[in-house]
Residue, then its C-alpha position, 0 to 999 in steps of 0.5 A: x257127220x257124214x259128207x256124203x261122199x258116194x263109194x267111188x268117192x270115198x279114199x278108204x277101203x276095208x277089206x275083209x281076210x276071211x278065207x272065201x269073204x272078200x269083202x270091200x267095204x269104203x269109208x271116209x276116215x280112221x281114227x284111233x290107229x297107233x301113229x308107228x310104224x308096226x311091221x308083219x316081223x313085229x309079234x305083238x298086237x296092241x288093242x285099241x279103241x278106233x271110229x270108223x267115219x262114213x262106213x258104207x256097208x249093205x244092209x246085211x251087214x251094217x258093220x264089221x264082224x267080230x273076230x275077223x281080220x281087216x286090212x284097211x287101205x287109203x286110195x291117193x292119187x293112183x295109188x292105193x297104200x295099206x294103212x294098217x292090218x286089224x282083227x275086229x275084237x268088238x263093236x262098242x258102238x254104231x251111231x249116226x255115221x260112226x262106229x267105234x270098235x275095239x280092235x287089234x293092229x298087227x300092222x300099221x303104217x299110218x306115218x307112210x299114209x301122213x306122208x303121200x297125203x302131204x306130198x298130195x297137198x304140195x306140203x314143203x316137207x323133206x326128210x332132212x328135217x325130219x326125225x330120223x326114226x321117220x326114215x323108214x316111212x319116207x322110204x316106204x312112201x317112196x316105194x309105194x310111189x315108185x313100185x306100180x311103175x316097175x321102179x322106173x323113174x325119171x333121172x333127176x341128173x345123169x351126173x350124180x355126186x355122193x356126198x354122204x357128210x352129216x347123215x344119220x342113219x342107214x334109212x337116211x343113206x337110201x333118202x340121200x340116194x334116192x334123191x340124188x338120183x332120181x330127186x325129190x320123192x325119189x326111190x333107191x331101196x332101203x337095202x343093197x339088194x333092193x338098191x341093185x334092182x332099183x339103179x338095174x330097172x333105170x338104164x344105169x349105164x347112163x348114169x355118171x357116179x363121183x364120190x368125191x372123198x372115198x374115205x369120207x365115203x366109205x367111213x360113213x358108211x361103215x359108222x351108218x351099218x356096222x359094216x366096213x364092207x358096205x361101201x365097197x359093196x355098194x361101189x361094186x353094185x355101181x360098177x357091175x350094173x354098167x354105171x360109170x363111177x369115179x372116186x376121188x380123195x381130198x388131200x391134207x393141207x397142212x398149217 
């Protein structure tokens, strides 16, 4: 059932991709979209059945055309996110306020949209206690928050300690130093190259770095990448972006 809700007040938005169309559309909600992450590298595309909630379209054209591609996006807060990329395959159905599509998703970033919708709503939610394949989403959130800003975001301390003990995997890494840094929701890239841009675009030579055990470090972070130079890249990066950094090695004690 329809809220109501005028064009301006609706969150999502469907645009359509057809070479000179241009055409933006809102709605209330989606129902239906693959609750994965499905990235431009990925070559398949799954049919599905979804309901578009709400649609407000002009009478010329009361739905979505079949055989064209849509990118459907959701406005929160002052940000507006893509949710997922589709081809309309066929309208089943137009009824009242709902319309039911089958359609393909060549993209869909539904887990990323649950995420900046909690943090809205002050849901205590933390990577940490997540599973660790919604890594990537979380960074991805991060970056859509941090990315209209130019990166720039506020220190949560100019004294940060690395401390990469009971990590799982890479995205997990970039969550712990994102947080570290910049603190809760905080961005640090995913990747050593996006990581350089972020700590670059924050003043780094304000920032104090203290690995407290270098071998514990750098054996994570070889066991989190596969790498065994990824510590000493990353270390690296710190010192030529005019960080301070200080590592230490915690002794043996023996019985």
């Amino acid at each position: 059932m329809a809220n109501g809700l005028s064009a301006t007040e609706k969150n999502y938005r469907i645009r359509s991709e057809a070479d000179g169309d241009g055409t933006v559309l809102c709605f209330d909600s989606v129902e239906g979209l693959p609750h994965k992450i499905i990235g431009d590298e990925d070559d398949s595309m799954d049919d599905v059945l979804i309901v578009l909630e709400g649609l407000e379209a002009p009478k010329s054209q009361p739905t979505l055309k079949e055989g064209t591609v849509y990118t459907i996006s959701k406005v929160i807060g002052d940000v507006e996110v893509d949710v997922a990329g589709i081809y309309c395959v066929e309208l089943l159905l137009d009824k009242d306020s709902r319309q039911h599509y089958v359609a393909s998703v060549g993209r869909s970033y539904v887990p990323v949209v649950q995420l900046l919708d909690a943090w809205t709503e002050c849901v205590p939610v933390s990577w940490r206690a997540l599973n660790p394949s919604y890594g990537t989403s979380w960074i991805d959130a991060c970056r859509a928050l941090s990315s209209p800003r130019d990166w720039r975001q506020t220190l949560a301390t100019d004294n940060v300690v690395l401390d990469v003990r009971g990590l799982r995997t890479r995205d997990e890494f970039y969550c712990y130093i994102g947080e570290a840094i910049f603190g809760y929701r905080g961005y640090a890239g995913s990747c050593l190259d996006a990581f350089d841009e972020v700590l670059k675009s924050n003043n780094p030579e304000r920032i104090s770095f203290l690995i407290s055990d270098e071998a514990e470090f750098d054996a994570v972070l070889e066991k989190l990448t596969e790498r065994a130079d990824y510590a000493h890249l990353f270390k690296q990066i710190l010192i030529e972006a005019g960080a301070s950094l200080r590592v230490e090695s915690r002794s043996i004690q023996s019985s």
